[in-house]
SERO-4910 file (N, C-alpha, C, O; in steps of 0.05 Angstrom, whole numbers):
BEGIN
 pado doro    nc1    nc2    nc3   cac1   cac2   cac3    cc1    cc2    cc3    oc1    oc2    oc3
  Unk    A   2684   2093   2032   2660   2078   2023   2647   2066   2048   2661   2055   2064
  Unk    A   2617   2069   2054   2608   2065   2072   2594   2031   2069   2588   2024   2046
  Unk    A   2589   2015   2090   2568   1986   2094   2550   1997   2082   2549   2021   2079
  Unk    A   2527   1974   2070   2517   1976   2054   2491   1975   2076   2468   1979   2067
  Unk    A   2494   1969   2106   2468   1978   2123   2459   2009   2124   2436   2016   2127
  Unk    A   2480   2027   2122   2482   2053   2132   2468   2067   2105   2466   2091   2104
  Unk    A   2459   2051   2086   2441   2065   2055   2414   2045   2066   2395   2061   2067
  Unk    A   2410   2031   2070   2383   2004   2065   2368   2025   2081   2378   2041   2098
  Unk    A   2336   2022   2070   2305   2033   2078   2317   2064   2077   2313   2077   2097
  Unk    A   2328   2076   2059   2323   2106   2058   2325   2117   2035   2329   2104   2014
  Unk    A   2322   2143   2036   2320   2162   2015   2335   2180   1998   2323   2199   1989
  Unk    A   2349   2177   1995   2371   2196   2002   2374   2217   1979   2373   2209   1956
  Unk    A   2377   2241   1986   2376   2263   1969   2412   2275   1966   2426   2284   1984
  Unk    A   2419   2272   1939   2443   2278   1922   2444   2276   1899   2423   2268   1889
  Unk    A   2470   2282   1879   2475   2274   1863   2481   2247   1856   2502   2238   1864
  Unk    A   2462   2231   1841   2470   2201   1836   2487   2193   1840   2491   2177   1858
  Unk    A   2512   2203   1819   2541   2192   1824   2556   2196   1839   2578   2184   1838
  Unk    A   2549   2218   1864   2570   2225   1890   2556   2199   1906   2570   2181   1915
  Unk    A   2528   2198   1909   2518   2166   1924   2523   2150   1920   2526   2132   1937
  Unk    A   2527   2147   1890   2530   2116   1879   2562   2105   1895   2567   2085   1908
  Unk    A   2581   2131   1886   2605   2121   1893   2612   2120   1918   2635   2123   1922
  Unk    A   2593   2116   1940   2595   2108   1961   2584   2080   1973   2590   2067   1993
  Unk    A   2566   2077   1954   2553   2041   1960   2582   2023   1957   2599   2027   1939
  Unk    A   2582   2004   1976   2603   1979   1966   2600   1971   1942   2582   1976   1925
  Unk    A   2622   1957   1940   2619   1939   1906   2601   1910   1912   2604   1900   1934
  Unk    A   2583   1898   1894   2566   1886   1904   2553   1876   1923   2555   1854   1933
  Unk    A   2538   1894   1930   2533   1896   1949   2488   1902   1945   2472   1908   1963
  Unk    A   2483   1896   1918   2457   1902   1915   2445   1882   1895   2460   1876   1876
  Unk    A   2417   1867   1896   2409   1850   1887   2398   1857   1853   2399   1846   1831
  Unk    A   2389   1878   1861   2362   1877   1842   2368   1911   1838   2378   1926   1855
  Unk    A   2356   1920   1807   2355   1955   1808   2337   1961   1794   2333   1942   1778
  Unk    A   2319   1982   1789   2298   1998   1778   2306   2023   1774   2317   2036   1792
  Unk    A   2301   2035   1746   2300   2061   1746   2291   2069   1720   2291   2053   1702
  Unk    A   2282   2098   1718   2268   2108   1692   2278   2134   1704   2268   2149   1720
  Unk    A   2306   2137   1687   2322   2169   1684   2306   2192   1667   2296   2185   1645
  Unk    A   2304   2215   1675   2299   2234   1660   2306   2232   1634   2329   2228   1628
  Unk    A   2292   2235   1621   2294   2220   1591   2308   2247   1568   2310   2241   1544
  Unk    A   2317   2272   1578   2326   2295   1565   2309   2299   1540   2319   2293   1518
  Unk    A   2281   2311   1544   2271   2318   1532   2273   2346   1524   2263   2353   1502
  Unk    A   2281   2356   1533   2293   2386   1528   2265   2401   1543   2262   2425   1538
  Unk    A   2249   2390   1556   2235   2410   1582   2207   2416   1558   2193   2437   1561
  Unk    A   2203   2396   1537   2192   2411   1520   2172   2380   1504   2169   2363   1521
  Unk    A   2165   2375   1486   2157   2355   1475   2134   2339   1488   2131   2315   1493
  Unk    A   2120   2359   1492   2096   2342   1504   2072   2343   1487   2074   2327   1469
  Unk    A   2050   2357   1488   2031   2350   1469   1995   2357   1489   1989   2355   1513
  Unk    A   1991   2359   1482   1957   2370   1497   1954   2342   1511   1939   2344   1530
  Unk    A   1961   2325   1508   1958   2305   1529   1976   2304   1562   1973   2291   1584
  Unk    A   1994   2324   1551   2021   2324   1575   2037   2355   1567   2046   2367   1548
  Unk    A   2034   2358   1586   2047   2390   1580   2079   2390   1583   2088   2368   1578
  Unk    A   2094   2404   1589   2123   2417   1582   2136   2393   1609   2132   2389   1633
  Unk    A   2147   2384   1595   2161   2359   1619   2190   2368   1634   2214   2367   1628
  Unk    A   2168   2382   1666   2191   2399   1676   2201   2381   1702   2182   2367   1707
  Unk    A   2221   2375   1718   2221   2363   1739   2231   2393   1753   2234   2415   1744
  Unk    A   2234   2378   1786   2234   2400   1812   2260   2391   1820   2262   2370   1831
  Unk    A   2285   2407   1816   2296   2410   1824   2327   2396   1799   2351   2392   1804
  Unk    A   2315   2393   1779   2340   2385   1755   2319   2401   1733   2295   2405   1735
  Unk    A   2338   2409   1709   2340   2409   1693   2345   2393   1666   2366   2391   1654
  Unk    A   2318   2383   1659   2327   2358   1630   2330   2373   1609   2309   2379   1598
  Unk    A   2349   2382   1600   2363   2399   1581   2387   2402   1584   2397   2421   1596
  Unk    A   2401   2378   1571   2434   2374   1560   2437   2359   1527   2424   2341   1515
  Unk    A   2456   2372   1522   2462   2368   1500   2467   2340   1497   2481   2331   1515
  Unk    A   2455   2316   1472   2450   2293   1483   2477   2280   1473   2474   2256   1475
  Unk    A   2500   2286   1464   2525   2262   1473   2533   2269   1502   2542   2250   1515
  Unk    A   2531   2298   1519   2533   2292   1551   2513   2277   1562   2515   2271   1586
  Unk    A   2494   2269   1549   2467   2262   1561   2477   2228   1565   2479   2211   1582
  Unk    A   2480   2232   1543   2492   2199   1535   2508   2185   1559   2506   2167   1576
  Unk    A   2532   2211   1549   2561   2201   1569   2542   2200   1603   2540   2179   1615
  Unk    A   2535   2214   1609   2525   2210   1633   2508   2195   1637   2498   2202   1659
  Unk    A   2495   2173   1627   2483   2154   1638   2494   2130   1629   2480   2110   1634
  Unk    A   2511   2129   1621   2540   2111   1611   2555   2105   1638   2568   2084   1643
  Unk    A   2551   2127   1655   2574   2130   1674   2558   2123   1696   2568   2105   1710
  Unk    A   2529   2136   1704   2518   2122   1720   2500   2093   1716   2483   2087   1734
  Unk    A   2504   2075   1690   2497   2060   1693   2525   2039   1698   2523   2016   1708
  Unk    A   2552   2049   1690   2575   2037   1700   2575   2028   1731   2579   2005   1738
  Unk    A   2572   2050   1750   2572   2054   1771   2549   2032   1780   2554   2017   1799
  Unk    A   2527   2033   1768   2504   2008   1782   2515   1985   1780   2512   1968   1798
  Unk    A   2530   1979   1754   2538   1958   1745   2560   1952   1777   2554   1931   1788
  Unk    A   2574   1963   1786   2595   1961   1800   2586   1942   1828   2593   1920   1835
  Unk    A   2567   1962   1838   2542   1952   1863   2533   1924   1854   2541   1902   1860
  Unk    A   2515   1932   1839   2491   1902   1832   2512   1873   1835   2534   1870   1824
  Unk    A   2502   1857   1848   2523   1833   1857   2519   1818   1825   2503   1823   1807
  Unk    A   2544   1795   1827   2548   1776   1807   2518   1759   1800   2509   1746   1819
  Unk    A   2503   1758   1776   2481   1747   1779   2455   1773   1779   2432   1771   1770
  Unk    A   2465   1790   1787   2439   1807   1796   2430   1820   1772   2440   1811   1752
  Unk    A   2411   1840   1769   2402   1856   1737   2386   1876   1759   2375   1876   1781
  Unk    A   2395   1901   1725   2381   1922   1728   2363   1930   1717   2376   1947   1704
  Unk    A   2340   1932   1709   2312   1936   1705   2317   1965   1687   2320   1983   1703
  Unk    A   2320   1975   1661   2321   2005   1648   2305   2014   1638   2306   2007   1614
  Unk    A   2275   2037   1647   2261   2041   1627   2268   2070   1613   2278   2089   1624
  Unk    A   2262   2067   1591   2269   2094   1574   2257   2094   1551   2248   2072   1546
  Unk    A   2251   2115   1531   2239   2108   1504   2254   2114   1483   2275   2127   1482
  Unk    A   2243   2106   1467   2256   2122   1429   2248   2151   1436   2226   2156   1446
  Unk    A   2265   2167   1431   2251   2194   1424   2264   2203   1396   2282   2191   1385
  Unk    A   2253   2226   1388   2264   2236   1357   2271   2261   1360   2264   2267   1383
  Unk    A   2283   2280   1350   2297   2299   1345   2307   2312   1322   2330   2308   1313
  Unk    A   2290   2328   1310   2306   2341   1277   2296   2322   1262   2304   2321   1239
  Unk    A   2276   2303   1270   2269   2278   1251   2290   2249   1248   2287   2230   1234
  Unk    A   2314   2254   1270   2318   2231   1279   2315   2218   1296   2309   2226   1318
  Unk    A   2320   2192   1289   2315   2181   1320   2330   2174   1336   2350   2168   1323
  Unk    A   2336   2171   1366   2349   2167   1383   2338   2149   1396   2317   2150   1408
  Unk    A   2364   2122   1395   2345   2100   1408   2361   2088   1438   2372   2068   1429
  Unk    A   2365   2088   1456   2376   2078   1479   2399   2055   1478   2418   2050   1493
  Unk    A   2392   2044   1457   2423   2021   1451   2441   2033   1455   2459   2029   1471
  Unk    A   2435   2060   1429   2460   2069   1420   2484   2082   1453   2509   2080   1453
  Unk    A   2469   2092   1473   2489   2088   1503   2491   2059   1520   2511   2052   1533
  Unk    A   2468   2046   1518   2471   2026   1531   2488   1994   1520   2487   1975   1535
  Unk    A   2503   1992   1492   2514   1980   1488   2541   1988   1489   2560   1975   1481
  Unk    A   2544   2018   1504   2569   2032   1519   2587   2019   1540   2611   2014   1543
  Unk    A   2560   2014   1556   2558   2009   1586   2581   1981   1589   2597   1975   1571
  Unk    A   2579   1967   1616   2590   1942   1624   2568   1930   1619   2571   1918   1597
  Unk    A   2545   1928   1629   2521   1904   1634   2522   1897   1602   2525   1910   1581
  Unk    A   2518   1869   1610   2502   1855   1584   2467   1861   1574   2458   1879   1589
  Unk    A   2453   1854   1560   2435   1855   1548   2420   1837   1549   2419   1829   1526
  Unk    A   2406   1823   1561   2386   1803   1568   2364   1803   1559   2359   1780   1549
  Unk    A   2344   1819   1557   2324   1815   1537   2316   1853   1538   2325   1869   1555
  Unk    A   2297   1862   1514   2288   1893   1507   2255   1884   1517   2244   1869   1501
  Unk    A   2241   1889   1538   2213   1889   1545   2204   1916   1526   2219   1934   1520
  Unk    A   2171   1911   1518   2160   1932   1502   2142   1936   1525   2130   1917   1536
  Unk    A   2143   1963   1533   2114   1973   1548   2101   1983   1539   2108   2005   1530
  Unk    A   2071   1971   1535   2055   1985   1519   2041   1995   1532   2025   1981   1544
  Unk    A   2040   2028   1537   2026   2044   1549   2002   2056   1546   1989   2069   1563
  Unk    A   1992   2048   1512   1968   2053   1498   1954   2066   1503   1931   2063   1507
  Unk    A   1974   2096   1503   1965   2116   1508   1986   2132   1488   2007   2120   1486
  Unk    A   1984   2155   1474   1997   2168   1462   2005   2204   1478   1985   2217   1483
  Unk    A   2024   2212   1483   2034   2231   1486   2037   2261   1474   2034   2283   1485
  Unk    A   2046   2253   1448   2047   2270   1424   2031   2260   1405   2037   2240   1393
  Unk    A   2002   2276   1398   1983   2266   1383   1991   2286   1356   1984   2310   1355
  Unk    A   2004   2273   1336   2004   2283   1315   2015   2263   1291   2023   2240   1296
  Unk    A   2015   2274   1267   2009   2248   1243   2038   2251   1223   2036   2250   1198
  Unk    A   2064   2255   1237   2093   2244   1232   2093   2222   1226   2100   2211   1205
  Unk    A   2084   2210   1252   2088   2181   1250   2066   2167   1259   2047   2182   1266
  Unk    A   2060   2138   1262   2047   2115   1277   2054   2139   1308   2072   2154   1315
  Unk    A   2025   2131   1317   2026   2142   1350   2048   2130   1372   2047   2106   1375
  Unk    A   2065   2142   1385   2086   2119   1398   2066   2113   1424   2056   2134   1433
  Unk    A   2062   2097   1432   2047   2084   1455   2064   2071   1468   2057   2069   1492
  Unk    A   2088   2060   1463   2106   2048   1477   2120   2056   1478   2123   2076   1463
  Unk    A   2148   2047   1499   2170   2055   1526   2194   2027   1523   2186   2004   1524
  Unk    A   2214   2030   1521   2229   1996   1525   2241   1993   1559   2254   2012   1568
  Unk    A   2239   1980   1568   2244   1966   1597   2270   1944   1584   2267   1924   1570
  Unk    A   2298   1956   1594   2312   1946   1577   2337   1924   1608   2354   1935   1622
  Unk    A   2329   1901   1608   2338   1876   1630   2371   1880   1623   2383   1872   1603
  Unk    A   2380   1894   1644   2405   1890   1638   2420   1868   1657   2417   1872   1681
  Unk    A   2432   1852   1652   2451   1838   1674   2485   1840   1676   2499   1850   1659
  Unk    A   2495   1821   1707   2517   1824   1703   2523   1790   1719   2521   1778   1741
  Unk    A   2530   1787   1689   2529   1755   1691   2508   1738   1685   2489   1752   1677
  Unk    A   2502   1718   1684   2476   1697   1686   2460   1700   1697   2466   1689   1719
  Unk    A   2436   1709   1700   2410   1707   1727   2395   1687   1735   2385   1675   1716
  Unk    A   2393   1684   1745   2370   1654   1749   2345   1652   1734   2333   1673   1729
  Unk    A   2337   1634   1729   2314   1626   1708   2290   1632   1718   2283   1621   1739
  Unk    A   2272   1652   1702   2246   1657   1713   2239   1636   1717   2250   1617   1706
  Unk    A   2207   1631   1741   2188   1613   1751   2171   1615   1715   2178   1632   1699
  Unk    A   2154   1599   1711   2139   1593   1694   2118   1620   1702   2119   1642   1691
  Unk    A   2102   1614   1721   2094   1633   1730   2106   1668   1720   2093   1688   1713
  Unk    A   2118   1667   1722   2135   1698   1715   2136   1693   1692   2120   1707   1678
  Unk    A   2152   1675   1680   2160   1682   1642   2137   1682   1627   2136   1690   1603
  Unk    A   2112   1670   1644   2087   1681   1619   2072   1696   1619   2049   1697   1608
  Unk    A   2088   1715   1635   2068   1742   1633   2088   1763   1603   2093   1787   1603
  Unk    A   2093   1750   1589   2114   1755   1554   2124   1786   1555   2115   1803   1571
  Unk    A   2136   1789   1543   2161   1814   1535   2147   1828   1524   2161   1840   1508
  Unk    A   2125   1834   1522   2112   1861   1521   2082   1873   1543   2061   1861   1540
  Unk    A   2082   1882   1550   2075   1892   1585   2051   1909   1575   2057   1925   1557
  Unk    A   2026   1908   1582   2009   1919   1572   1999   1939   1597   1981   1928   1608
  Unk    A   2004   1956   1604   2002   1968   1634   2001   1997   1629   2017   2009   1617
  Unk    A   1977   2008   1642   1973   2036   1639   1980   2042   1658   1983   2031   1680
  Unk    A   1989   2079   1641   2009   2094   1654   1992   2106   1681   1968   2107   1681
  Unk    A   2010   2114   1708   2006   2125   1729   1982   2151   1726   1986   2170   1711
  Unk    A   1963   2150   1739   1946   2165   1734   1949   2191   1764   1939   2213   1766
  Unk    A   1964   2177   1782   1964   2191   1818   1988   2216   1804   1992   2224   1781
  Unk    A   2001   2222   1837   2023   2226   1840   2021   2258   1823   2039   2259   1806
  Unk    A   2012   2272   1824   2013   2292   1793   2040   2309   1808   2047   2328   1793
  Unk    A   2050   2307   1822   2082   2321   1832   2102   2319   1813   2116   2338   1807
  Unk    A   2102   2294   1803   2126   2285   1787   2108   2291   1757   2084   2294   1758
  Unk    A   2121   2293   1731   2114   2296   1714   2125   2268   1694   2132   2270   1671
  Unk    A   2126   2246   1708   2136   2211   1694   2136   2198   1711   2157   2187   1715
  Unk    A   2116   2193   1727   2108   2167   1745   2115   2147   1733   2113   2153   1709
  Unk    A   2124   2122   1736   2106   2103   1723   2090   2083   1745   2094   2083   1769
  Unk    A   2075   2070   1732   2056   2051   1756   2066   2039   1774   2091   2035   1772
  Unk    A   2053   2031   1793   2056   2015   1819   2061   1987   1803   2083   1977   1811
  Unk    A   2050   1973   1786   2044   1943   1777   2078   1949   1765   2092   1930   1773
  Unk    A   2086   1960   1756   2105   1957   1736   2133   1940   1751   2140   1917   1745
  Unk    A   2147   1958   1771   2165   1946   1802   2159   1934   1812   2177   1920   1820
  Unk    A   2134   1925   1820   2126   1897   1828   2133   1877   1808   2150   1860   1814
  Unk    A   2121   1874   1782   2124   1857   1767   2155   1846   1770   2161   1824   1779
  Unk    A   2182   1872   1759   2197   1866   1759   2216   1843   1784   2231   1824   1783
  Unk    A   2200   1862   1808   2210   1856   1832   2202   1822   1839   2220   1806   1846
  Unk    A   2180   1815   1836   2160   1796   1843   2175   1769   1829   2181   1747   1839
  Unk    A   2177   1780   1803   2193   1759   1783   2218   1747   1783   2222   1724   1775
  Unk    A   2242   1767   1795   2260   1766   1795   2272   1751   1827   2283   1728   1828
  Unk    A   2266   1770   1851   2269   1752   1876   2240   1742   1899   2240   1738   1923
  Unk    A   2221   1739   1882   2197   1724   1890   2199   1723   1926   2197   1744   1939
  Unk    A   2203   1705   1937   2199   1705   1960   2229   1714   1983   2229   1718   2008
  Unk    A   2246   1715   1967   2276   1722   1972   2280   1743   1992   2265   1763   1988
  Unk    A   2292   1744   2007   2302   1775   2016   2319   1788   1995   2325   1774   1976
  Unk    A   2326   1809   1995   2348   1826   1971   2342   1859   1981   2323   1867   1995
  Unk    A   2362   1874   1967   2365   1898   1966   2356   1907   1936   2364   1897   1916
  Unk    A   2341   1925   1937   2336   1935   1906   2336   1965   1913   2326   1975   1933
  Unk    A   2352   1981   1888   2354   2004   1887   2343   2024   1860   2341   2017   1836
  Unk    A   2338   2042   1868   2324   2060   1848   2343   2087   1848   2344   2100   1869
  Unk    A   2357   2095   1828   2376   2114   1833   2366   2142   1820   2379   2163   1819
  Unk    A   2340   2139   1810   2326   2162   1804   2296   2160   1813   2277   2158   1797
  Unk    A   2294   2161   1836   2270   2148   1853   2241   2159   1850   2220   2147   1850
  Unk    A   2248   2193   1847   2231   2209   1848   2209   2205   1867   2213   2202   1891
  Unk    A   2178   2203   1853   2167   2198   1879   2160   2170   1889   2138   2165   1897
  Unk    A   2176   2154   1889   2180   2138   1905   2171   2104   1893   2169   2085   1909
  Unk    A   2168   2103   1872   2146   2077   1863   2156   2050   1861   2143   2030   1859
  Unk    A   2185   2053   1862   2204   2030   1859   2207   2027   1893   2209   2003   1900
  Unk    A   2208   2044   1913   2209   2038   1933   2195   2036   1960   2203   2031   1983
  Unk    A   2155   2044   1942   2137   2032   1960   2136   1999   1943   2135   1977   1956
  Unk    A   2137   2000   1925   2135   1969   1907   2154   1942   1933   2149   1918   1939
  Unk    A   2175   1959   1940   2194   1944   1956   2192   1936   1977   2199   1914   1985
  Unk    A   2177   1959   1993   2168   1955   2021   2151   1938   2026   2153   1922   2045
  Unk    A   2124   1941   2002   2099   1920   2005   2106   1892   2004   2091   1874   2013
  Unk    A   2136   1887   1988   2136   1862   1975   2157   1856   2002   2162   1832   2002
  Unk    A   2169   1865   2019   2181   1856   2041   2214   1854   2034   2230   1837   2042
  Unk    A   2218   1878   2017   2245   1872   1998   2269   1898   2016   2251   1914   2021
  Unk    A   2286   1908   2025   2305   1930   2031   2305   1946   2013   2305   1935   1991
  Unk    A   2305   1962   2012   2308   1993   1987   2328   2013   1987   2340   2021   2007
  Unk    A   2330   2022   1965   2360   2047   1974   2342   2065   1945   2336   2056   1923
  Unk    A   2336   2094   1957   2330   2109   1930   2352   2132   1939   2365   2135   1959
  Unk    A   2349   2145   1916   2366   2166   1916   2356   2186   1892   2353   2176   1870
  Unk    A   2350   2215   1898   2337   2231   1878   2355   2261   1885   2364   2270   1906
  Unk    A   2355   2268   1867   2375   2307   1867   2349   2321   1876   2349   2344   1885
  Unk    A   2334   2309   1873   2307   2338   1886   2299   2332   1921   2294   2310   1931
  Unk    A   2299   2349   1930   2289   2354   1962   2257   2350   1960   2246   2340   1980
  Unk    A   2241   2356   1939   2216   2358   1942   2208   2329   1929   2184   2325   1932
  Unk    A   2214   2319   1922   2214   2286   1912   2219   2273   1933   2202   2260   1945
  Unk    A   2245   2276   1941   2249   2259   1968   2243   2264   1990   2253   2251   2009
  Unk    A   2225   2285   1994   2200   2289   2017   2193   2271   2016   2199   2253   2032
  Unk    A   2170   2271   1986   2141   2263   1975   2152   2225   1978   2140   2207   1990
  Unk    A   2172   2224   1966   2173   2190   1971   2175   2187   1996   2162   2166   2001
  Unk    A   2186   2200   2023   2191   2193   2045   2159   2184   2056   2155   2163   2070
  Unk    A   2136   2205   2047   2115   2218   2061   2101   2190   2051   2090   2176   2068
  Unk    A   2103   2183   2022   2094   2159   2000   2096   2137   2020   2076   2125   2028
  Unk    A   2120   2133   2026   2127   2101   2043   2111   2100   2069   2100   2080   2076
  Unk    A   2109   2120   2081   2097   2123   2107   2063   2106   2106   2052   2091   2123
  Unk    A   2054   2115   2079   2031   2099   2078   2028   2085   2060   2005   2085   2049
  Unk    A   2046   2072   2051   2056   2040   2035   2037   2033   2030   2029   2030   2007
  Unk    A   2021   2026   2060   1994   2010   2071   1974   2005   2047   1965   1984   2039
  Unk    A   1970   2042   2037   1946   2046   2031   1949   2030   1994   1931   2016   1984
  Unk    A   1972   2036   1982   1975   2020   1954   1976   1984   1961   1973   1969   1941
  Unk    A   1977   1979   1971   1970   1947   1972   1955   1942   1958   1963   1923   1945
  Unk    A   1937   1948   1953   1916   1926   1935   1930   1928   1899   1925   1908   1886
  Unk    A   1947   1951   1886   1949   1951   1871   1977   1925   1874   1979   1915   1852
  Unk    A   1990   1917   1885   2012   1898   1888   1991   1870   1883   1995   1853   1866
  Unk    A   1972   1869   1898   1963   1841   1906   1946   1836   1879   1940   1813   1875
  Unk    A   1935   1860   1854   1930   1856   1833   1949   1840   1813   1944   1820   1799
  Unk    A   1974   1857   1814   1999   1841   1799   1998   1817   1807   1998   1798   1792
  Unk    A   1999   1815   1836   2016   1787   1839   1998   1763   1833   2005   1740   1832
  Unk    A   1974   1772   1828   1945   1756   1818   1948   1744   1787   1939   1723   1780
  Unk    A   1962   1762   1773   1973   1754   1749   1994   1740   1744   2000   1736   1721
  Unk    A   2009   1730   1764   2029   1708   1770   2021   1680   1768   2034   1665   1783
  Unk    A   2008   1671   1758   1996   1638   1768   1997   1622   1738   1988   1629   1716
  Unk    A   2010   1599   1745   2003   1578   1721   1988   1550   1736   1992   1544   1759
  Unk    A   1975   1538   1721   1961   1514   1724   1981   1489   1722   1980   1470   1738
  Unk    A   1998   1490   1702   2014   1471   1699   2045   1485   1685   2048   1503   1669
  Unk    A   2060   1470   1695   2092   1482   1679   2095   1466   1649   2084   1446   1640
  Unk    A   2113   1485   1639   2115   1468   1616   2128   1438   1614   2124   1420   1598
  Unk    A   2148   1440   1641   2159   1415   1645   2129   1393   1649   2123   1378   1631
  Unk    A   2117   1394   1666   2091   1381   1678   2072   1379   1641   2068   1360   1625
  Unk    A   2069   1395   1642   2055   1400   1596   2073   1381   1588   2073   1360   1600
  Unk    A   2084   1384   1576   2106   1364   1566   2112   1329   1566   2114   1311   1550
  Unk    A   2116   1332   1601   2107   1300   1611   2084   1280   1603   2083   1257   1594
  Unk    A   2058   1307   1615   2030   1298   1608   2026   1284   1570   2009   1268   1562
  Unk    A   2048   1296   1555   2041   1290   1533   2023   1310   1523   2010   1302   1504
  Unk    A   2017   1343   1532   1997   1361   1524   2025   1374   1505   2018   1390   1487
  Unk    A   2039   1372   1505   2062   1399   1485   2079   1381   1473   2094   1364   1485
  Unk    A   2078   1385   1436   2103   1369   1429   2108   1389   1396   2091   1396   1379
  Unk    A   2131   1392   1398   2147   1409   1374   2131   1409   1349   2127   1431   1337
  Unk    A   2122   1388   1339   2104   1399   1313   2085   1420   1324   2092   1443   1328
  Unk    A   2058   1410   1328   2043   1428   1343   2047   1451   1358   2027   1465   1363
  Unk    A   2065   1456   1365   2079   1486   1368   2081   1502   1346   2075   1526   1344
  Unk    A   2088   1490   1333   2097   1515   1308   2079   1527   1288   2088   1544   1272
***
């Protein structure tokens, strides 16, 4: 097992779990990731065509699908220090007309369960009349242990995320936005130093989000042509700034609730 300097500010191209099991045991603050969702390379819709990635294959049978992100979310769990959380986005998807919902592996796992974020992407994928349009994604806060208490500032931007989807990047076929890793990042160690990792990095968004915000990064992706494109991504960090300094614009309160409260502006009847 290698120091945890000899991974910080890079890229690294492997299999997740041959990398993972080389990071120390806590040894990482903060994590991000949005795994290939095993769509079976198929399920897209005139809005999004055949959801292929470069260099994996999303097409496994879904209790291996399961077991394997069971195992690499074990493994994050191992890294991420006492206190720290890992950030999970993934969606409902259906199949044969059932549904498959992400609990059902992630109440597998070690991490606890801290809150289910709704991302509403309000945008639809599969435009057809089964069901209500799915527009949303869950961003699922996993921790290990207690975390520290959001700033006011942070907790009122509420558990459902209204943020459109990545429009750049057309390499990858599941960007998600620049605002999204910031948010998480911004919220969680605000002015802090920390390590945050993205263990399915692809092209790179969890780990320009990191650089801008002045944070250490560790990605790691199975494709060579991803982990170019993020390498090539970071090089001009520079140029996405303004989409960071939008998020972090949406950070601000006037008064805390503690300060509300004192003033005599907030009291339990009138709440409810």
């Amino acid at each position: 097992m290698s120091a945890i300097e000899n991974f910080l500010n890079k890229v690294i191209c492997g299999d997740v779990l041959q990398v993972l099991r080389e990071i120390p045991d806590n040894s990482i603050d903060l994590g991000i990731t949005s795994p290939p969702y095993n769509k079976k390379e198929k399920n897209g819709g005139w809005l999004v065509s055949r959801v292929i990635y470069k260099g994996f294959k999303d097409s496994m049978p879904e209790e291996e699908y399961q077991a394997w992100q069971v195992e690499v979310l074990n493994e994050l769990h191992r890294v991420i220090k006492q206190g720290g959380s890992f950030f999970y986005n993934h969606k409902v998807r259906y199949e044969k007309g059932k549904m498959i919902h992400p609990l059902e592996w992630l109440s597998k796992t070690k991490w606890d369960l801290w809150q289910e974020i709704i991302w509403n992407r309000k945008i639809a994928g599969n435009i057809r009349g089964w069901r209500f349009w799915h527009v949303d994604e869950r961003i699922y806060w996993l921790v290990k242990g207690k975390p520290k208490e959001l700033k006011p500032e942070h907790a009122k931007l509420t558990s459902v995320w209204e943020i459109r989807p990545e429009t750049g990047h057309k390499d990858h076929p599941a960007v998600f936005p620049l605002e999204l890793p910031v948010r998480i990042i911004y919220s969680i160690l605000g002015q802090e130093k920390g390590v945050v990792i993205d263990p399915f990095c692809g092209t790179g968004t969890t780990l320009v989000a990191s650089k801008l915000l002045g944070k250490d990064y560790i990605g790691i992706d199975i494709s060579e042509e991803y982990v170019r494109y993020a390498q090539e991504r970071l090089a001009q960090a520079h140029k996405e700034r303004q989409a960071v300094l939008r998020e972090i614009a949406l950070h601000t309160t006037e008064l805390t609730f503690k300060e509300r409260k004192s003033m005599g502006l907030w009291n339990k009847r009138s709440s409810r």
